[in-house]
C-alpha positions in Angstrom: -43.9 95.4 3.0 -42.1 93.4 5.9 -39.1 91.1 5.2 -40.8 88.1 5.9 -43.6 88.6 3.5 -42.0 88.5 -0.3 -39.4 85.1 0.1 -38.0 84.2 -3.1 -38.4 80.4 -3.7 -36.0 77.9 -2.6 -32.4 77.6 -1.1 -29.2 77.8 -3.5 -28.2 74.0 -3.6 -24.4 75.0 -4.8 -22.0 74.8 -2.8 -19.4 77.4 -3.3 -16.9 75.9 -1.1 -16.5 72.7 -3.7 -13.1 73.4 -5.7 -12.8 74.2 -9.4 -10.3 73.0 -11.5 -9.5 73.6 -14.7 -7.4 72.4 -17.9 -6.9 74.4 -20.9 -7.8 71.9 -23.7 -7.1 73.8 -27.1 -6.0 77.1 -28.7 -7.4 79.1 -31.8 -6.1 81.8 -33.6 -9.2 84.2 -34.9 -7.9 87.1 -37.2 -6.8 89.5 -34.4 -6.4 87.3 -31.3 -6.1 84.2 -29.9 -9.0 82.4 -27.6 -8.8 79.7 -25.2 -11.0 77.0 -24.5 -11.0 75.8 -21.1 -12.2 72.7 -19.5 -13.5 73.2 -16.0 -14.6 70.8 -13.7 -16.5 70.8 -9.8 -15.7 68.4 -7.8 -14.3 65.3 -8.7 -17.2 63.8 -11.0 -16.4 64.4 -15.0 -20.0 64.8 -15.8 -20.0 68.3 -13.9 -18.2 70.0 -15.8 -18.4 72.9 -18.9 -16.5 74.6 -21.5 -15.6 78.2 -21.6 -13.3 80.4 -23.8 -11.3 83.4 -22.9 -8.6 85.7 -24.5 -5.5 86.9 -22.9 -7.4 90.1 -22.1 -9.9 88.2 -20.0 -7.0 86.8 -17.8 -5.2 90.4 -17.4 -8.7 91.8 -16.6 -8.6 88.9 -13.8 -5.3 89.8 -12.7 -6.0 93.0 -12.3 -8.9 93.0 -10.3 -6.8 90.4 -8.0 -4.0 92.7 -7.5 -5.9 93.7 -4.3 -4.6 90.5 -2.6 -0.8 92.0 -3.4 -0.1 88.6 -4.2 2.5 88.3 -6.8 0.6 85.9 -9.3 2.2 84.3 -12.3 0.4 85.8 -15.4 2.7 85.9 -18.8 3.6 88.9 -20.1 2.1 91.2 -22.5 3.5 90.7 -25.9 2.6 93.4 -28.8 4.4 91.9 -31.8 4.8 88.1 -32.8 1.9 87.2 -30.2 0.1 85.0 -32.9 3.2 82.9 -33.7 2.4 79.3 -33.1 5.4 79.2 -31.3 4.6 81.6 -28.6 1.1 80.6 -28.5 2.2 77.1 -27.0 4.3 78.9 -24.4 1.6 81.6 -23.4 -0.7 78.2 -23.1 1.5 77.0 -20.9 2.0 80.1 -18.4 -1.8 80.7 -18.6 -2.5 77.0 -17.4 0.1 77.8 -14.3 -1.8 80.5 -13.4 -5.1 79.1 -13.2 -3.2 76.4 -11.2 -2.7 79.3 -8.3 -5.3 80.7 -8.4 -7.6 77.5 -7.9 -5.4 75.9 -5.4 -5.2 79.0 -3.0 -7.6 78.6 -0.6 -8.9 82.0 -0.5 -8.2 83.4 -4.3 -10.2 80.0 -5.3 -13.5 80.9 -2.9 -13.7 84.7 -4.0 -16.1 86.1 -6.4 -14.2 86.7 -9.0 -12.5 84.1 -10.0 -15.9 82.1 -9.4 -17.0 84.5 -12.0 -14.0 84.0 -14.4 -14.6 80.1 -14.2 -18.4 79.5 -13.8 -20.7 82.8 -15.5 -23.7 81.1 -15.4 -23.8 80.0 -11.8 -22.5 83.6 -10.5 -24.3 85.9 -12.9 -26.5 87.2 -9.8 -25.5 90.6 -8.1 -25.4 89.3 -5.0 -25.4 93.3 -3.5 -28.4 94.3 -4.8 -30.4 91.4 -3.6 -29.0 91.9 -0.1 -30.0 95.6 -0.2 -33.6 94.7 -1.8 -34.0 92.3 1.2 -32.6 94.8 3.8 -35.0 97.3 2.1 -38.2 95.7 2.4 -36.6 94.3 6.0 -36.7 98.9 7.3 -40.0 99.3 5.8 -41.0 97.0 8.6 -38.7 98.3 11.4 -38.0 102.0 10.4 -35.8 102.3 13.9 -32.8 101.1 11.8 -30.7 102.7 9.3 -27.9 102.1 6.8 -24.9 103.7 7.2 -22.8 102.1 4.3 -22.2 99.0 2.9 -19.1 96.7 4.1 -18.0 96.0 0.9 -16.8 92.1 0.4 -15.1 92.2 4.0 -16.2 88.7 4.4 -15.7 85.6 2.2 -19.1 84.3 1.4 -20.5 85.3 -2.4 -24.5 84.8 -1.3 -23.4 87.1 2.2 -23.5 90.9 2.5 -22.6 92.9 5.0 -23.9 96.7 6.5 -22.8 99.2 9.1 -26.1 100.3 11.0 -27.2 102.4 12.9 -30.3 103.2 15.5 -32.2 106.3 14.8 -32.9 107.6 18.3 -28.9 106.2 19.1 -26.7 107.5 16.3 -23.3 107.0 17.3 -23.8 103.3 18.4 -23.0 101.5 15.2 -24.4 97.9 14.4 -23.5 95.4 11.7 -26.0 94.2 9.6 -25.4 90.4 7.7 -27.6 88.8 4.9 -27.5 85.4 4.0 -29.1 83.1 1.4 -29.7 79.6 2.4 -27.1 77.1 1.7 -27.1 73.3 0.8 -27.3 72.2 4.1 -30.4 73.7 5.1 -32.6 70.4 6.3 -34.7 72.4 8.7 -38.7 73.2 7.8 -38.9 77.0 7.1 -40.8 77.3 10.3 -38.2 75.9 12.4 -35.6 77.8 10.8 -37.5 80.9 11.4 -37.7 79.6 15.4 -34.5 78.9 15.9 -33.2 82.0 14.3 -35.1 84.4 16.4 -33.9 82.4 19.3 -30.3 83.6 18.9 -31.3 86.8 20.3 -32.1 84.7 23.3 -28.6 83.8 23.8 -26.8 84.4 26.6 -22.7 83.2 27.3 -20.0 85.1 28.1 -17.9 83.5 24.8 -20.9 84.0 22.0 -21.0 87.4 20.9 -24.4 88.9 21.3 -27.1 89.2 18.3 -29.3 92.1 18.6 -31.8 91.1 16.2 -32.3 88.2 13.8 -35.3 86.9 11.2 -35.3 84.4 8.5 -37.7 83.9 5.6 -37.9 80.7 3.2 -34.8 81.9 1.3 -32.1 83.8 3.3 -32.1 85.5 6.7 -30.5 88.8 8.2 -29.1 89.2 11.3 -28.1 92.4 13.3 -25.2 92.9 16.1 -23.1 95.1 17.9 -20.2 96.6 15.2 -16.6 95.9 16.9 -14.0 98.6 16.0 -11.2 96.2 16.9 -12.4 93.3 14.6 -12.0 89.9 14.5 -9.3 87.5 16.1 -8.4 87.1 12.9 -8.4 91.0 12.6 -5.7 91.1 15.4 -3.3 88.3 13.9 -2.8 89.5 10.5 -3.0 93.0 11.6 -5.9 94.1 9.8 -8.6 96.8 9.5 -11.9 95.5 9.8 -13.5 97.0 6.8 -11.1 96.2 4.5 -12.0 93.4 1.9 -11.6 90.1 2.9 -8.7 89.5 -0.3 -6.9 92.8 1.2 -6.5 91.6 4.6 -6.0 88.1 4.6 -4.2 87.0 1.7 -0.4 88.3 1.7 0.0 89.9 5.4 2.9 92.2 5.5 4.2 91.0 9.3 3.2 87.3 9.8 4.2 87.1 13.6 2.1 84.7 15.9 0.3 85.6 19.1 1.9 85.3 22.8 2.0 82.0 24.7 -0.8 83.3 27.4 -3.2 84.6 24.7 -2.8 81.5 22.9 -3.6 79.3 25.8 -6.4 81.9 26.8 -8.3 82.1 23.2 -8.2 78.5 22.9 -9.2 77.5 26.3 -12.6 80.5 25.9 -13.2 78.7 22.2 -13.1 75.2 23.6 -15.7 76.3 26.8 -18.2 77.7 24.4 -17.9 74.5 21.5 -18.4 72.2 24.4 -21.8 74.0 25.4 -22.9 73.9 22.1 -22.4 70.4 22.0 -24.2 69.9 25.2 -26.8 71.8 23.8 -27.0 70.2 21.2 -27.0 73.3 18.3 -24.7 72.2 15.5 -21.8 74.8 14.9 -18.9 73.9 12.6 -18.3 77.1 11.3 -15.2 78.0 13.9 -12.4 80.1 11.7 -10.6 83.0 13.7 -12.8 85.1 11.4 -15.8 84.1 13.2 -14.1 85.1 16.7 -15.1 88.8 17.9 -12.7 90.0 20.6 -13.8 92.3 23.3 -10.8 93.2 25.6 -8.8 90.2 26.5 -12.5 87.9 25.4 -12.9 85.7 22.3 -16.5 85.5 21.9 -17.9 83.3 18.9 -19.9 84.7 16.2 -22.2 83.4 12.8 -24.2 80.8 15.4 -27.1 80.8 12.5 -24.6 79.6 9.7 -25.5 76.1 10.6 -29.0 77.2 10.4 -29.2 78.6 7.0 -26.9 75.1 6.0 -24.0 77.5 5.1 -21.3 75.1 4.1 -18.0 76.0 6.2 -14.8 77.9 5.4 -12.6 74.4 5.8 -14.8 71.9 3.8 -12.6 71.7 1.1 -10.0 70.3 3.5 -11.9 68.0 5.9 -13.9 66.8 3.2 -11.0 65.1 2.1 -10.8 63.0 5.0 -13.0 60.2 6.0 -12.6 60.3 9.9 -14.2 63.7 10.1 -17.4 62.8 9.4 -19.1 64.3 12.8 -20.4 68.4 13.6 -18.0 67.3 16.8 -15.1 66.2 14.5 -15.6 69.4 12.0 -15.1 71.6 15.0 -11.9 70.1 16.2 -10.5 70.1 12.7 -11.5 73.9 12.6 -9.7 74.6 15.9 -6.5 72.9 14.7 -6.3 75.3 12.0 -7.6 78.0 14.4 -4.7 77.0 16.9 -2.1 76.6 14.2 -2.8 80.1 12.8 -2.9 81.6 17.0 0.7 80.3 16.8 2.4 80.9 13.4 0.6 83.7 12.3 -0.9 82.6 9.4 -2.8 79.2 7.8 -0.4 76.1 7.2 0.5 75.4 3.9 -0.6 72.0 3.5 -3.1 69.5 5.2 -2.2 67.1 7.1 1.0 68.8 8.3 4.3 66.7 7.8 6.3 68.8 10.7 5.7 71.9 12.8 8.0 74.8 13.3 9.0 75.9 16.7 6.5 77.1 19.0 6.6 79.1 22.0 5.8 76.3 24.0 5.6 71.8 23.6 2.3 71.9 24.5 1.2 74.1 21.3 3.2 71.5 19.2 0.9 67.9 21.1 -2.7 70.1 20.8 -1.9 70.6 16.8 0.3 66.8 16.2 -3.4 65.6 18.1 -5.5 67.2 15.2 -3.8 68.2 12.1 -1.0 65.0 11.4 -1.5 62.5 9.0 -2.1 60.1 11.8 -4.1 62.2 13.7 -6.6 62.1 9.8 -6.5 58.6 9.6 -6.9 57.3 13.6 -8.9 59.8 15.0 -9.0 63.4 16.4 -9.6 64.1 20.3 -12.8 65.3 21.6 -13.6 68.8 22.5 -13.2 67.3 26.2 -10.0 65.6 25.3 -8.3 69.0 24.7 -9.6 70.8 28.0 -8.0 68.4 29.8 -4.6 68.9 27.6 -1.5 70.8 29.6 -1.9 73.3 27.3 -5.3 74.6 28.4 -6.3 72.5 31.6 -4.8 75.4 33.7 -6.2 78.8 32.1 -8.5 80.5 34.6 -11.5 82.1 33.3 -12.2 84.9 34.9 -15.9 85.4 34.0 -18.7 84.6 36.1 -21.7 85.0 33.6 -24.1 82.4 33.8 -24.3 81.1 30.1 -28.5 80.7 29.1 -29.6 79.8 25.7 -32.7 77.6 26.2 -33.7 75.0 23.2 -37.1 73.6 23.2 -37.2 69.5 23.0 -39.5 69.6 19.7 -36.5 72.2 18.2 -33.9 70.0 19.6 -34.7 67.3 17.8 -35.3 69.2 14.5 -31.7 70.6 14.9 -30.9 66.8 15.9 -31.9 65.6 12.4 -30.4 68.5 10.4 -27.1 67.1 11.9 -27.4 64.1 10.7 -28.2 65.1 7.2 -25.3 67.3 7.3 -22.9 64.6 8.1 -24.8 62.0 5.7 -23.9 64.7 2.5 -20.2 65.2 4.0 -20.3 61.4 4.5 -21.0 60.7 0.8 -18.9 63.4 -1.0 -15.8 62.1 0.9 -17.0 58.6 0.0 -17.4 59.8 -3.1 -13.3 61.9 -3.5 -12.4 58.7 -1.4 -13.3 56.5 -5.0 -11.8 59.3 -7.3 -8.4 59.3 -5.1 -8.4 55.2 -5.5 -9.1 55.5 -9.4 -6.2 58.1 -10.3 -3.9 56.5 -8.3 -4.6 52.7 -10.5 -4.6 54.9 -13.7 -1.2 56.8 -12.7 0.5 53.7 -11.9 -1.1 51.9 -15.1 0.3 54.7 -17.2 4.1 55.0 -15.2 7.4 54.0 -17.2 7.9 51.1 -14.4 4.6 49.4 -14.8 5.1 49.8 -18.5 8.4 47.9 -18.3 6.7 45.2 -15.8 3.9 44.6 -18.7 6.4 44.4 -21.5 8.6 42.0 -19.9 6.3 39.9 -18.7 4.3 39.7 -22.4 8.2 39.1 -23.4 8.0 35.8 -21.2 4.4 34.5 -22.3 5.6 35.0 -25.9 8.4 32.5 -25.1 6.3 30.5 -23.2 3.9 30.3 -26.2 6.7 29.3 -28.6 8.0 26.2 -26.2 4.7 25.1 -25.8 3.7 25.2 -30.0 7.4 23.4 -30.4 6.1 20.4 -28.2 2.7 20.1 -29.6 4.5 20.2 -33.1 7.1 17.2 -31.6 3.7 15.5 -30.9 2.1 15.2 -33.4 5.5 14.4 -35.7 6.1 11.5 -33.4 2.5 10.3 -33.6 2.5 10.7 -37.8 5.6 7.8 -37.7 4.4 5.6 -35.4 1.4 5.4 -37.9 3.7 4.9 -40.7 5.2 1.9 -39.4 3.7 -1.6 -38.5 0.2 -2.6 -37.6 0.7 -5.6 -35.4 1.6 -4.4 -31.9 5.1 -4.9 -29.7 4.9 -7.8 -27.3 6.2 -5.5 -25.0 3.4 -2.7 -25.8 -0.2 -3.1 -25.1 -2.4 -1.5 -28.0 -3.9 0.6 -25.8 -1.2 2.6 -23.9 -0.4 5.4 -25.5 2.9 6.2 -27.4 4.9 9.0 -25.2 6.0 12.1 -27.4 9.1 11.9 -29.6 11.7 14.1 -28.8 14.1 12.6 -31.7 15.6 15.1 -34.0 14.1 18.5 -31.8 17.5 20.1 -30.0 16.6 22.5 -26.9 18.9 25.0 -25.4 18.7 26.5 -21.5 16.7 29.3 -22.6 14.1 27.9 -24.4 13.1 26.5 -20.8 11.7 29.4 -18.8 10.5 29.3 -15.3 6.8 30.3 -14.9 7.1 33.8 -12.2 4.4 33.4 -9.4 2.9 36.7 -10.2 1.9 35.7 -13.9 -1.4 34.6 -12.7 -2.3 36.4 -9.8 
């Protein structure tokens, strides 16, 4: 049976890349142990979120299966005796809430499998492994020329894609690489235009795209074959890593961090800016660029994943530009890419926070104006340059390229439009879940400063005030209506001096006032 003729329904509307969080909200002690029960939470809306409990046990069992990252992480001890005092139970409450702290705010440690598995069971129960290998499968009964070699075991950092050393029957020392994808929540393209445009990769010819050997998509996930690259990614090359390691073994606590030279620096960059500004031209949506997605061949960066956009994969940064209303454009998401691309090029390794406050020394000034341009706060707020912007930029306006290929990758108009209006409802979603953190941001900042120790002070001095106010105010009306009660008492027939119709002003007789019983009235009280 061929690949394209059993699709399972549907694409996976999740989006992995949204952030968990999660609170501890309560203890209990059973006879023997002690459970947890957690809150958890995606994304910023309190109606997605579920309960889940888990002992001590389930943490180490965590921990231990993330010691591959060799990142020292701050589980609390094991404690045999006393470990169902109440005491200690508070305190192991405490540590246990710092480490799911980490491990959600770590950009990679929060994406992988297993802690997406620790968090949310029910929405990563699948064996994502074995569905890739059913699909590649029924994908060789079709094409018997290929064959597996072994599987690539969680090298990349996608859950829902899998990865396969190939070979060619007839060729058996070239070796290929195999990658299976489900279709993600930006898929917006009809099945039959995604399975178009995804046999049109092959097609693809630039001298900075690395080259697809074979590619086919179904109504659920596609799988796409190129040349396997012993010297790995650009990403491979600054951290110093083997290709076929796992993604959490390579990336995530690099032994030597040590940046790359001025002149590959300028080179990379100026190769990665050529082929986004052809994509643009041709108007095929990328923003996938991460310096795992760069293949190098020799002193080449050539781009890889082109179909990611395709199958509405959601990209590697969206947590972070997602924050950010100015980077609501394909255009914009692959600038903001590139900054962390560059920055990484430089420093060897991510930055720690986004936007960055200050850079450290770089081997040149003009490293220090591309990344100010994209990743400051200012740069968020007022607007990144254009892909064109940062050709022209000292830092890249002088590289010669060296290559003379003719770059070919022909799009017909009824596709072009199709890939046209996937791109805008790609950037409609990002539009409305940063409008959307954009209204969560606003409301926790008017509840933090409702709830801080100044504000508290403001309210109570101020209700201080108005309960003075109130009891100058009652003293006058009680003068009032004491001085009105004796002008009754006295004579009926009315002063020559008084007509009988002008009213009597209040008596102050007998009433002593002191400075502060007067108060002055701030201007705020009313506002």
């Amino acid at each position: 049976m061929a690949f394209m003729e059993k699709p399972p329904a549907g694409k996976v509307l999740l989006d992995d890349t949204v952030p968990l969080t999660a609170q501890i909200e309560a203890s209990q002690s059973l006879h023997s142990h002690t459970e947890y029960i957690i809150r958890v939470q995606r994304g910023v809306s309190p109606e997605n979120s579920w309960q889940i409990v888990r002992r001590y046990s389930d943490f180490d069992l965590l921990n231990n299966s993330l010691q591959i990252s060799t990142l020292s992480l701050p589980l609390p001890p094991k404690k045999l005796i006393g470990n169902m005092e109440r005491e200690f139970i508070a305190e192991r409450q405490k540590g246990l809430q710092t480490y799911l702290d980490v491990i959600t705010t770590h950009h990679i440690l929060s994406n992988c499998e297993l802690v997406k598995k620790f968090l949310d069971p029910n929405s990563y129960s699948v064996n994502y492994t074995e569905i890739a290998l059913q699909h590649v499968s029924m994908f060789f009964r079709s094409e018997p020329k290929w064959e597996v070699v072994e599987p690539l075991k969680d090298i990349g950092w996608r859950i829902r894609k899998k990865y396969f050393l190939m070979k060619i029957r007839n060729q058996p020392k070239e070796r290929l690489m195999l990658s299976w994808a489900d279709l993600g929540p930006d898929k917006y393209l009809s099945d039959k235009d995604l399975q178009y445009a995804v046999k049109l990769l092959s097609s693809c010819s630039h001298p900075y795209i690395y080259k697809v050997t074979f590619a086919t998509a179904n109504e659920s996930s596609a799988l796409v074959i190129r040349p396997f690259s012993e010297k790995g990614t650009l990403k491979d090359l600054i951290y110093k890593a083997k290709p076929k390691d796992p993604f959490l073994k390579k990336y995530c606590n690099p032994k030597k961090i040590q940046g790359l030279e001025l002149q590959q620096i300028k080179t990379y960059g100026r190769q990665i800016l050529e082929v986004l500004k052809f994509l643009h031209e041709k108007g095929f949506p990328y923003g996938h660029l991460h310096s795992g997605n760069v293949m190098l061949d020799g002193d080449t960066c050539k781009l890889l994943d082109l179909e990611n956009s395709l199958l509405g994969l959601p990209s590697f940064y969206r947590s972070y530009f997602s924050q950010f209303r100015k980077i609501n454009t394909l255009e914009g998401i692959d600038v903001h890419c590139f900054g962390h691309l560059l920055y990484e090029m430089t420093y060897g390794r991510p930055p720690d926070t986004i936007p960055v406050d200050s850079f450290p020394p770089a081997p040149s000034v003009f490293v220090v104006s591309v990344l100010e341009s994209i990743l400051t706060c200012e740069a968020m707020k007022n607007g990144m340059p254009t892909v064109s912007r940062l050709l022209q930029m000292p830092l890249f306006s002088d590289v010669l390229l060296t290559n003379s290929e003719k770059p070919q990758f022909k799009i017909p108009t009824k596709l072009k439009e199709a890939l046209k209006t996937s791109k805008e409802c790609l950037e409609k979603r990002l539009t409305e879940e940063q409008k959307s953190i954009h209204q969560h941001r606003r409301l926790t900042r008017a509840q933090s400063h409702h709830g801080s120790e100044e504000e508290k002070k403001r309210r109570k001095i101020l209700a201080r005030k108005k309960s003075k106010r109130s009891a100058y105010e009652s003293g006058e009306e009680h003068s009032a209506k004491y001085s009105n009660s004796n002008n009754s008492a006295g004579s009926g027939a009315s002063s020559p001096l008084t007509s009988p119709s002008s009213p009597t002003p209040p008596s102050t007789a007998g009433i002593k006032f002191t400075a502060s019983d007067i108060l002055p009235i701030p201007f705020n009280t009313f506002s």
